[in-house]
DRENMI-651546 format. One line per 8 residues: number of its first residue (from 1); their letters; for each residue x, y, z of N, C-alpha, C. Coordinates in steps of 0.1 Angstrom, whole numbers, plus 5000, padded with zeros to 4 digits. Layout:
% DRENMI-651546
NUM) a) X Y Z X Y Z X Y Z | ...
***
This chain:
% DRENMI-651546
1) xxxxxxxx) 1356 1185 8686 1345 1195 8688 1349 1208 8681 | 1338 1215 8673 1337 1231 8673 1336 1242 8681 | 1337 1249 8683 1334 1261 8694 1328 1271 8689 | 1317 1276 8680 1307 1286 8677 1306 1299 8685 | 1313 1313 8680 1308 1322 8687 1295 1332 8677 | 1287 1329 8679 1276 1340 8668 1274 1354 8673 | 1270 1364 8664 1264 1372 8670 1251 1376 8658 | 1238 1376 8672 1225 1373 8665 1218 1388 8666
9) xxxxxxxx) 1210 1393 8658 1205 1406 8661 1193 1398 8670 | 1188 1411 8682 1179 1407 8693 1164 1398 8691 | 1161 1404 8674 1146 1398 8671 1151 1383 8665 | 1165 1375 8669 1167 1360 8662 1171 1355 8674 | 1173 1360 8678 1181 1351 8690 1173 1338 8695 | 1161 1342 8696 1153 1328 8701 1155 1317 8689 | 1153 1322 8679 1155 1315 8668 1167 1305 8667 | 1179 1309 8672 1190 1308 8669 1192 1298 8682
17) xxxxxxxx) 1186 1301 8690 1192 1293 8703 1181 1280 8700 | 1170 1278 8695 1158 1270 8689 1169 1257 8681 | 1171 1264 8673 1179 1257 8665 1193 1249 8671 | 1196 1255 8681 1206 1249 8686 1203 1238 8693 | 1195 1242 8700 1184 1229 8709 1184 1218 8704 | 1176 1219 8692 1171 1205 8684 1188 1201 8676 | 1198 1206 8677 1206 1199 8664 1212 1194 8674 | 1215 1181 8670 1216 1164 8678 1237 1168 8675
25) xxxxxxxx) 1242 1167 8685 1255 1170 8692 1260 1182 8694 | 1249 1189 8701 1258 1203 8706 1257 1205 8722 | 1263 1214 8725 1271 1214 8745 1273 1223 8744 | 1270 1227 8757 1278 1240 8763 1271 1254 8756 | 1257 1254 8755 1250 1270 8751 1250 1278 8764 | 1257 1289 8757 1258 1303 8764 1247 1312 8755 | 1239 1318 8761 1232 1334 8757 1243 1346 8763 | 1245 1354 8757 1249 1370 8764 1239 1385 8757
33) xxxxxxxx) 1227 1386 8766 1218 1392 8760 1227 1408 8756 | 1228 1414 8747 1234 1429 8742 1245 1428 8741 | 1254 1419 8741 1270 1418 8746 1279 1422 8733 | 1272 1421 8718 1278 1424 8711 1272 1438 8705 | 1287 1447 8704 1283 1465 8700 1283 1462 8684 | 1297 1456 8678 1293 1460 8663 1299 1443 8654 | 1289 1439 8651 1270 1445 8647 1264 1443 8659 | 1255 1453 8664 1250 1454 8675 1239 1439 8680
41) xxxxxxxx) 1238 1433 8685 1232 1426 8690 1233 1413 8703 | 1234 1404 8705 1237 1391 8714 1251 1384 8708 | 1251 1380 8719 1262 1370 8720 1259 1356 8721 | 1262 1344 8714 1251 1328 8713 1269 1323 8712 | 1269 1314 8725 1282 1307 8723 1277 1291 8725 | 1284 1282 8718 1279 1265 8721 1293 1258 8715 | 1290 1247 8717 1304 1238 8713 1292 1225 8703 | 1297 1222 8693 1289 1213 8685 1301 1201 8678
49) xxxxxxxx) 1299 1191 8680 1305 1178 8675 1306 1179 8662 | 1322 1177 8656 1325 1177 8642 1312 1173 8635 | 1308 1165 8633 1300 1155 8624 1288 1163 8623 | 1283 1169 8634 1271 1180 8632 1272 1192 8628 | 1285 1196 8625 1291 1214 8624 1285 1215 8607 | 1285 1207 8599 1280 1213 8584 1269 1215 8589 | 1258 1208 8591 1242 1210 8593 1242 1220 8599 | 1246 1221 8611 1242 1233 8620 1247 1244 8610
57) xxxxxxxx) 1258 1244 8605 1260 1261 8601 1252 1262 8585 | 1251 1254 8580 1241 1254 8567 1230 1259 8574 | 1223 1255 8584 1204 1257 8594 1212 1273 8594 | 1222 1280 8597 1226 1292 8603 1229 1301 8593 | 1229 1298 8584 1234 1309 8569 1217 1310 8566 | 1208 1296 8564 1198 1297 8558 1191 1309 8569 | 1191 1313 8576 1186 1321 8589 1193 1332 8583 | 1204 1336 8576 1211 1349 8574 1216 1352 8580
65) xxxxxxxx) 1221 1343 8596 1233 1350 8602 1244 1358 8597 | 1247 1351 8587 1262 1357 8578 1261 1370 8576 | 1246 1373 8572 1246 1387 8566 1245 1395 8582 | 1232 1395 8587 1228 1404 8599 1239 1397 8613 | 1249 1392 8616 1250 1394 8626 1267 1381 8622 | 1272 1373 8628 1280 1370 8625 1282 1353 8631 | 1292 1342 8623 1293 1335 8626 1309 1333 8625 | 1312 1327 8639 1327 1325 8640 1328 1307 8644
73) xxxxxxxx) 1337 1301 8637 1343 1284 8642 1353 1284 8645 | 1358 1277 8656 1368 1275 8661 1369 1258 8666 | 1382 1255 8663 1388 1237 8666 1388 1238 8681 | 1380 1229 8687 1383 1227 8701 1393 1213 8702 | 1406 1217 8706 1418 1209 8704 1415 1198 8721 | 1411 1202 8730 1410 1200 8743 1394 1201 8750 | 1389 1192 8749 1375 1194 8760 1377 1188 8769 | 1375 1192 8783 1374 1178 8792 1358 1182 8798
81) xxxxxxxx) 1354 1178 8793 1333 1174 8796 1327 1162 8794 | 1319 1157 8803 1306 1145 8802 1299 1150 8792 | 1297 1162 8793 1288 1172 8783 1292 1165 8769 | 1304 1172 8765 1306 1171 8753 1308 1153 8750 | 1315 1151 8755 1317 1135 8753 1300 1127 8748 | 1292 1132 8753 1277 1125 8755 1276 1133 8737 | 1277 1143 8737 1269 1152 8726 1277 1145 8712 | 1291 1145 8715 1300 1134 8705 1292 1122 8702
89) xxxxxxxx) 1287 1113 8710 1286 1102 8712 1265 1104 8705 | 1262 1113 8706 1244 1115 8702 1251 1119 8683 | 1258 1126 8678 1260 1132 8667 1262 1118 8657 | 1257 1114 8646 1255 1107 8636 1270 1107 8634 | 1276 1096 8629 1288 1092 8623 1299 1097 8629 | 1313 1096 8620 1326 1100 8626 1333 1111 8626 | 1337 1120 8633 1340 1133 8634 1351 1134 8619 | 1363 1120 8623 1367 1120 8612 1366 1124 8594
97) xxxxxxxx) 1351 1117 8595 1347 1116 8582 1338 1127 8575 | 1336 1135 8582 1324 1147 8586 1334 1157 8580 | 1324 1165 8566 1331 1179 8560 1323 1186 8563 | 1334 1196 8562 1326 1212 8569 1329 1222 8556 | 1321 1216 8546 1320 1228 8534 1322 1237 8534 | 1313 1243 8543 1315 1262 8547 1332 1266 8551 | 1337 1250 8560 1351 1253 8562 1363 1252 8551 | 1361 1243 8543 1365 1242 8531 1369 1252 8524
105) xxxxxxxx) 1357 1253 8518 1355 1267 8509 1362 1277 8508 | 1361 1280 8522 1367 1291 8529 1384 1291 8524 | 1387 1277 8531 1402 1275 8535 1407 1274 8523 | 1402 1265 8510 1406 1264 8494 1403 1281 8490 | 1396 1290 8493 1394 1302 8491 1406 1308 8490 | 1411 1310 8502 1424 1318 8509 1437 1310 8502 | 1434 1298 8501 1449 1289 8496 1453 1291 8478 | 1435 1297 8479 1442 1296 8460 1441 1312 8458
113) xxxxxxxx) 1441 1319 8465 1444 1333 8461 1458 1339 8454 | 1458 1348 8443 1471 1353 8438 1474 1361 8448 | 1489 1354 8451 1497 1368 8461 1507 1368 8457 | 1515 1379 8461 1529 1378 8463 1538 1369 8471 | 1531 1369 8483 1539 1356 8491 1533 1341 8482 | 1521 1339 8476 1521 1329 8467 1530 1325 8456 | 1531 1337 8447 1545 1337 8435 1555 1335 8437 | 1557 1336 8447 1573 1339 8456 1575 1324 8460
121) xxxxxxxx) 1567 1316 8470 1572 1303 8471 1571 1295 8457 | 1563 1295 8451 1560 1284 8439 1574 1291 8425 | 1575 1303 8429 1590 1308 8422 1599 1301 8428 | 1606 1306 8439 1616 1298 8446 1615 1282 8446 | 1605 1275 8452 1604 1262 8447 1606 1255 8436 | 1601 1264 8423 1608 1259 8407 1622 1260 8405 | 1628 1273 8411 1643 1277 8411 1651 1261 8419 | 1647 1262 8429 1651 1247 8435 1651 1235 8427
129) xxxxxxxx) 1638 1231 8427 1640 1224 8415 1649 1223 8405 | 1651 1234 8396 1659 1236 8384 1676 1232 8391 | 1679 1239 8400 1693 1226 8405 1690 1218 8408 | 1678 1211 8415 1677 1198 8413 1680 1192 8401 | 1673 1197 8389 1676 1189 8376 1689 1190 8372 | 1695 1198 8372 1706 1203 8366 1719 1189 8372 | 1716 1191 8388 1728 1183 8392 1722 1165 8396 | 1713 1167 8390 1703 1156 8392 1706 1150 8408
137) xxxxxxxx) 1701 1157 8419 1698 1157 8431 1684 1158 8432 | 1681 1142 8437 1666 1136 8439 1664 1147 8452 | 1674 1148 8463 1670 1156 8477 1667 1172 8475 | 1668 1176 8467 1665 1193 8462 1654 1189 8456 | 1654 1181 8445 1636 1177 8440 1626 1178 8453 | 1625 1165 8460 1622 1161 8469 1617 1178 8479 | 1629 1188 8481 1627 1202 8487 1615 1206 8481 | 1619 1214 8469 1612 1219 8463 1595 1216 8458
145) xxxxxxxx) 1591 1198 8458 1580 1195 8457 1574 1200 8476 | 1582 1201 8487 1577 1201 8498 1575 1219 8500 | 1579 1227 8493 1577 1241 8490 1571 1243 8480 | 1563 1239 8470 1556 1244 8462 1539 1246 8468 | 1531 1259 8467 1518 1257 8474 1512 1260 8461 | 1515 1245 8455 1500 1249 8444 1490 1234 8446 | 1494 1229 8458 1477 1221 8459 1468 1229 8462 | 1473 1245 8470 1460 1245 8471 1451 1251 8463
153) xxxxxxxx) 1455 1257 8448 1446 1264 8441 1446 1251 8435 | 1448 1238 8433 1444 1225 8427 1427 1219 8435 | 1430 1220 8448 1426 1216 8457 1408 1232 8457 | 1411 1241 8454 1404 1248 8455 1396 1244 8436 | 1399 1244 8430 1395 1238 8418 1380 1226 8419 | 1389 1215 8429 1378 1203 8427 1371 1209 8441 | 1370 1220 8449 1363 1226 8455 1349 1231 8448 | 1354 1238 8439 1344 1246 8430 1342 1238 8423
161) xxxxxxxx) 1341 1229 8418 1333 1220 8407 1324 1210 8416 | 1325 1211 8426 1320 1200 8436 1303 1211 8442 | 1309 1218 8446 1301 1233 8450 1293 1242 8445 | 1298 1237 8427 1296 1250 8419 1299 1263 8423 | 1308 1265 8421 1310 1276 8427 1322 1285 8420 | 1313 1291 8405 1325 1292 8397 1333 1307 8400 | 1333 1316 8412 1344 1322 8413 1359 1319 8421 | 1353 1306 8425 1362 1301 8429 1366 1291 8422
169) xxxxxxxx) 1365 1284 8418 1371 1284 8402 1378 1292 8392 | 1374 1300 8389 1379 1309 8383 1392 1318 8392 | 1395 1320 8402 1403 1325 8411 1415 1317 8414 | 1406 1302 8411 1419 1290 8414 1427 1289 8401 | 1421 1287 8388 1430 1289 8374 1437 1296 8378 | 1434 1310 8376 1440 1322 8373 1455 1324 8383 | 1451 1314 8395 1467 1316 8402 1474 1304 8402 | 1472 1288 8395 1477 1284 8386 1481 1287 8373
177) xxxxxxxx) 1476 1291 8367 1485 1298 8355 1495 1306 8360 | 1486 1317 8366 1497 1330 8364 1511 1322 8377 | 1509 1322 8385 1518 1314 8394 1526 1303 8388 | 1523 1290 8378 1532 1287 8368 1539 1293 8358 | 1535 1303 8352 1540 1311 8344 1550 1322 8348 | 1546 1329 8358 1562 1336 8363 1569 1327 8366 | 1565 1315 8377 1575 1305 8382 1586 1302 8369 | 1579 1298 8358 1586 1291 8343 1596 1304 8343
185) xxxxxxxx) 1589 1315 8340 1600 1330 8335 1610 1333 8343 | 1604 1333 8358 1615 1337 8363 1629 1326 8365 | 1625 1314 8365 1636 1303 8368 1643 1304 8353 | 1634 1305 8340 1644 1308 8329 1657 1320 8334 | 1654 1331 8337 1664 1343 8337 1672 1338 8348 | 1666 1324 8360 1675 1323 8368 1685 1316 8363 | 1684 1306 8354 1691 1293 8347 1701 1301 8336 | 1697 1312 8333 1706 1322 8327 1717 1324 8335
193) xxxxxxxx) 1713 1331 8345 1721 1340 8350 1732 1324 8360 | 1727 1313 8359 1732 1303 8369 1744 1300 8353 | 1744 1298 8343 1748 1297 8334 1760 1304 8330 | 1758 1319 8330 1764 1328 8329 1777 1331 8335 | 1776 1322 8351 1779 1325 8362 1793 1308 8362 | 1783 1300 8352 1792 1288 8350 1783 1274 8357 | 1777 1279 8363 1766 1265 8374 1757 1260 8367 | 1751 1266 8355 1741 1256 8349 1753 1251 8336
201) xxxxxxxx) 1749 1238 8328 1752 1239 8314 1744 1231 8312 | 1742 1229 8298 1737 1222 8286 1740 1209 8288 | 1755 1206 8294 1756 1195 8292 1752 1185 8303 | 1753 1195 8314 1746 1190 8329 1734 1186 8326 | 1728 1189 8316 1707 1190 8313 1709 1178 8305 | 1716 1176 8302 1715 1166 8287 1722 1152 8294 | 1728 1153 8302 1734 1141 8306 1729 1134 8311 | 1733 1121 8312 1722 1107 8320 1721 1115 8336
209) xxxxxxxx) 1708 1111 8331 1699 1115 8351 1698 1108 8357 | 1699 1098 8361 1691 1083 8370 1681 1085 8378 | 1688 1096 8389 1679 1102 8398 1666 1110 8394 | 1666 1117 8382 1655 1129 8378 1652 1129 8367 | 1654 1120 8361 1652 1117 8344 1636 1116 8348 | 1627 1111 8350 1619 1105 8353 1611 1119 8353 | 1616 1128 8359 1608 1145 8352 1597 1146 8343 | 1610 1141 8331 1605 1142 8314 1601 1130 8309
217) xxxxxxxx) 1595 1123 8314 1591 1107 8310 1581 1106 8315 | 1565 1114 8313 1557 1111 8319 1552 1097 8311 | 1544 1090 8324 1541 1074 8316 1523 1072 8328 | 1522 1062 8329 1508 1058 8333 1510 1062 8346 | 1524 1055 8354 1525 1052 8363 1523 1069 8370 | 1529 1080 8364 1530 1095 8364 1513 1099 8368 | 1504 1095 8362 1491 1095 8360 1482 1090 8376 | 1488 1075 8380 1479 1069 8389 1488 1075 8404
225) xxxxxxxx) 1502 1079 8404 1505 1088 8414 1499 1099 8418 | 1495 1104 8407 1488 1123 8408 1475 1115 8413 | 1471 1109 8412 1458 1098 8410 1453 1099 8426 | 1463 1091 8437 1464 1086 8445 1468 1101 8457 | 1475 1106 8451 1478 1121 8456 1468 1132 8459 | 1461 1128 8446 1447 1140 8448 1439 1133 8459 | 1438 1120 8458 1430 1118 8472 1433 1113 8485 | 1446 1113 8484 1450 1118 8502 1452 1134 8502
233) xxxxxxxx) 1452 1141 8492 1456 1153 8494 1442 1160 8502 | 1433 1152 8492 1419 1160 8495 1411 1153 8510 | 1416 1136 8518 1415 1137 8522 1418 1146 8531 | 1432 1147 8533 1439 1154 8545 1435 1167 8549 | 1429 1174 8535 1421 1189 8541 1411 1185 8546 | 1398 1176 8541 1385 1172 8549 1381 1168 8562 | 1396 1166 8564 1398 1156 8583 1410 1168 8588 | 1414 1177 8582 1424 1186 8586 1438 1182 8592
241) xxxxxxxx) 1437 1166 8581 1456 1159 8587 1463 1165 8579 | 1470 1180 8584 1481 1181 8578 1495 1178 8573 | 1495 1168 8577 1508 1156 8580 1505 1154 8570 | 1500 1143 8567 1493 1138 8552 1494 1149 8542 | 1491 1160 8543 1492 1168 8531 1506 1171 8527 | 1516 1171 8536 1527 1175 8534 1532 1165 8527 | 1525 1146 8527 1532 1136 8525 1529 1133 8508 | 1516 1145 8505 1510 1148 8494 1523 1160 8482
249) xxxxxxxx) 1522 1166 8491 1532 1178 8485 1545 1172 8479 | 1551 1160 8486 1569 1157 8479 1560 1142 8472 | 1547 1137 8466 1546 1128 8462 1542 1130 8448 | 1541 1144 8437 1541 1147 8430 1550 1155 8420 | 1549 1155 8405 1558 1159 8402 1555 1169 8391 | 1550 1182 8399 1544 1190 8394 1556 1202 8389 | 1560 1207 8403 1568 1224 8406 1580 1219 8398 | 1586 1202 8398 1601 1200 8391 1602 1194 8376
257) xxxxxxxx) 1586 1198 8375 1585 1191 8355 1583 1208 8350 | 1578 1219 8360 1579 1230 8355 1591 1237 8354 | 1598 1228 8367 1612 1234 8365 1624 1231 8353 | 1628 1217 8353 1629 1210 8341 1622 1218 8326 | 1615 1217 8322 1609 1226 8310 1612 1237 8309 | 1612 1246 8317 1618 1262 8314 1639 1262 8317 | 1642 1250 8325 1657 1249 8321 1657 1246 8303 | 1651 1237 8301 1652 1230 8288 1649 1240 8277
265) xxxxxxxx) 1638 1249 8277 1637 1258 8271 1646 1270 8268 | 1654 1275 8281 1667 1282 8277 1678 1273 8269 | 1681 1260 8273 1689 1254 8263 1685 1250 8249 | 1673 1255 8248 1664 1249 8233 1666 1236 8230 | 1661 1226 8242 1662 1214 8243 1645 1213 8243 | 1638 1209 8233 1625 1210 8232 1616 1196 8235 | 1627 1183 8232 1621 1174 8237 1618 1170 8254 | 1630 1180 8257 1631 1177 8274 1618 1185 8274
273) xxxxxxxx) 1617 1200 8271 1606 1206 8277 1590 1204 8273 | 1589 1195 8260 1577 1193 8257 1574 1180 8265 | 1586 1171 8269 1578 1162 8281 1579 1165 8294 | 1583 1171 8296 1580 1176 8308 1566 1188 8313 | 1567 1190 8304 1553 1198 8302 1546 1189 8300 | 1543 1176 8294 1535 1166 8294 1532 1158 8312 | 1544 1162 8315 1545 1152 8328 1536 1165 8339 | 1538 1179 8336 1533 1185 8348 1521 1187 8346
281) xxxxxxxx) 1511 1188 8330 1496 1185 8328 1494 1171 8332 | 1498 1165 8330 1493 1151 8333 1490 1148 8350 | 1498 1157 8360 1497 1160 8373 1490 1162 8379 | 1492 1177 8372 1472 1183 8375 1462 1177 8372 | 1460 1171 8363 1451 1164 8356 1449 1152 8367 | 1455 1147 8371 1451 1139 8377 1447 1140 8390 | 1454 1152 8394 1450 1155 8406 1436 1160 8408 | 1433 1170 8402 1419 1175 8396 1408 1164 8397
289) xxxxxxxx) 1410 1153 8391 1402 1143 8383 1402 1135 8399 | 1410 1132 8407 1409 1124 8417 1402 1134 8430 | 1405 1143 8434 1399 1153 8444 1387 1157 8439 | 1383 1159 8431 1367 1161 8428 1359 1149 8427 | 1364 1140 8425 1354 1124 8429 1357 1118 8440 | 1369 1124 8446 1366 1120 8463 1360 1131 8470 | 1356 1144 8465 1348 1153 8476 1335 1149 8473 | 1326 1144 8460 1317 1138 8455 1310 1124 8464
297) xxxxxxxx) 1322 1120 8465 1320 1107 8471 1321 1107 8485 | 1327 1117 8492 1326 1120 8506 1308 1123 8509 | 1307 1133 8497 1296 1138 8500 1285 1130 8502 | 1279 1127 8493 1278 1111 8486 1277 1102 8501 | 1286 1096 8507 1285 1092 8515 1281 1097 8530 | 1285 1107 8533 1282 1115 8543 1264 1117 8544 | 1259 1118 8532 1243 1120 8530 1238 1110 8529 | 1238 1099 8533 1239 1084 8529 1237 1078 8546
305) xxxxx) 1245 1086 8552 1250 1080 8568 1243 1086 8573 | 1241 1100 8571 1231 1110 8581 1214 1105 8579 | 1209 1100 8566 1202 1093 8562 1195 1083 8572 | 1206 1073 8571 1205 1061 8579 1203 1068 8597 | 1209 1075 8599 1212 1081 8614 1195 1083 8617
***
C-alpha cells in the first residue's frame, strides 16, 4: 500500500476527494478542512494499493495539484486493515508489477545527479578497483563493482528515453561522463603516487591475471551480462527490491574496466586500455539497451492488464 498526504486549495477539494472515490483500490480517506497553513488550504489523507498509485497520481497532477497545493507518497511497510486488504484485492493486477513513473522519475532524478558525494564513491570505487587489477584480486573487484553508483545515472538514462524526458537525460550523461572522467584522472595520479611509493608496477599490470584478465577482453559473453543486468537492475527499482539491485551492482564490469584503463594508461600499455575501454562501453551499452526495453515492456504490459481489468 501507499499512504497519500495532499494538500488541496479549498475550491478542489471536492474534486480531489471525487476522484478518490471512483479510483478502484483506495482506503482509509481522511478530509482535514483548513489544516494546511503553507500552501494554505486542506488536508486529503488516503492509503491506495500499489497497482493503482500511477493512475491515481497521474488523475492528480492532471488537476494541478503539484502546482496549487501538494502531493506527498509514502510506502505503507505495515497495514493491518479489512479495509485495505479488500481495496488490494478490488485494484487491477499485482502490486509487484505495478510502476509508479512519477516515483521513478523522481528517484532516477536524485540518483543521477552530479555531486560531490557522487564523484567521491565512483572515484574511490575505481581507486579499489585499480588494486584490484594490479594484484589481480577478484574480492576488491567484486568491492568496488558493489560501491560504484553509476546505475543510477544509467538507470536514469533508460528513464528519460522511456518518458521523454530529455533533461533528465541530459543530467544523467553529464554525471556519467563527468563522474567517469575524474574517476579515470583521479585513479591515474593515484596509480602514480601507488607507484612511486613501490605498490603499483608495470609489471604487476602486465603479468598473467587469471582472476581479472577478463577486464580487458571484452567478448559477447561481456555484452549478454550487461544485457541481463540492465534488466534485473531495472526490475529491482520498478518493484523497489533493493537486494536485487545490489546483486546488479557486483554483476558488471563497468567501475574495474575504468579502473584497469587509466592504470594502463599511466604505464602506456595502450592495448590493456583500449580494451578495457571497449569492455566498459560495451557495459553501458548494454545496460542502456536492456533497461529501456524492459521499462517499455513493463509499460507495454501494465496498459495491456489495466485494459483487460
Amino acid at each position: 500500500m501507499l499512504h497519500l498526504r495532499l494538500i488541496t486549495p479549498a475550491g478542489t477539494t471536492d474534486e480531489v476527494v471525487r476522484l478518490i472515490d471512483k479510483t478502484v483500490g483506495t482506503a482509509h480517506l481522511v478530509v482535514l478542512p483548513g489544516a494546511a497553513r503553507d500552501p494554505a488550504g486542506d488536508v486529503v489523507l488516503c492509503d491506495v494499493a500499489r497497482e493503482a498509485g500511477d493512475e491515481l497520481l497521474t488523475s492528480l497532477r492532471d488537476l494541478g495539484l503539484d502546482r496549487t497545493g501538494s502531493i506527498a507518497v509514502e510506502t505503507v511497510d505495515l497495514s493491518l486493515s479489512r479495509r485495505a486488504d479488500e481495496a488490494e484485492r478490488e485494484a487491477p493486477g499485482e502490486g509487484a508489477d505495478a510502476v509508479l513513473w512519477e516515483g521513478l522519475t523522481d528517484a532516477t532524478h536524485e540518483e543521477s545527479t552530479l555531486s560531490v558525494t557522487y564523484v567521491a564513491f565512483i572515484t574511490l570505487a575505481t581507486m579499489i578497483a585499480a588494486c584490484g587489477v594490479v594484484l589481480d584480486n577478484a574480492v576488491l573487484i567484486v568491492g568496488a563493482m558493489a560501491v560504484g553508483p553509476e546505475f543510477g545515472p544509467l538507470a536514469g538514462v533508460c528513464t528519460a528515453l522511456v518518458q521523454r524526458h530529455p533533461r533528465l537525460a541530459w543530467r544523467s550523461v553529464i554525471a556519467l561522463l563527468v563522474g567517469f572522467a575524474a574517476a579515470m584522472a583521479l585513479t591515474s595520479a593515484f596509480s602514480l603516487f601507488m607507484d612511486a611509493v613501490g605498490l603499483f608496477s608495470k609489471d604487476r599490470l602486465e603479468a598473467d591475471r587469471p582472476n581479472t584478465g577478463f577486464i580487458y577482453a571484452p567478448d559477447w559473453f561481456s555484452f549478454v551480462v550487461a544485457v541481463l543486468a540492465g534488466i534485473a537492475g531495472t526490475l529491482s527499482l520498478t518493484s523497489a527490491k533493493s537486494g536485487a539491485l545490489v546483486g546488479v551492482a557486483i554483476s558488471v564490469t563497468t567501475v574495474p574496466a575504468a579502473a584497469n584503463a587509466a592504470v594502463a594508461l599511466v604505464y602506456g600499455d595502450t592495448h590493456q586500455a583500449v580494451r578495457s575501454s571497449e569492455q566498459l562501453l560495451l557495459n553501458l551499452l548494454g545496460i542502456v539497451v536492456a533497461g529501456t526495453l524492459t521499462l517499455l515492456a513493463q509499460k507495454h504490459f501494465w496498459k495491456r492488464q489495466r485494459q483487460r481489468a
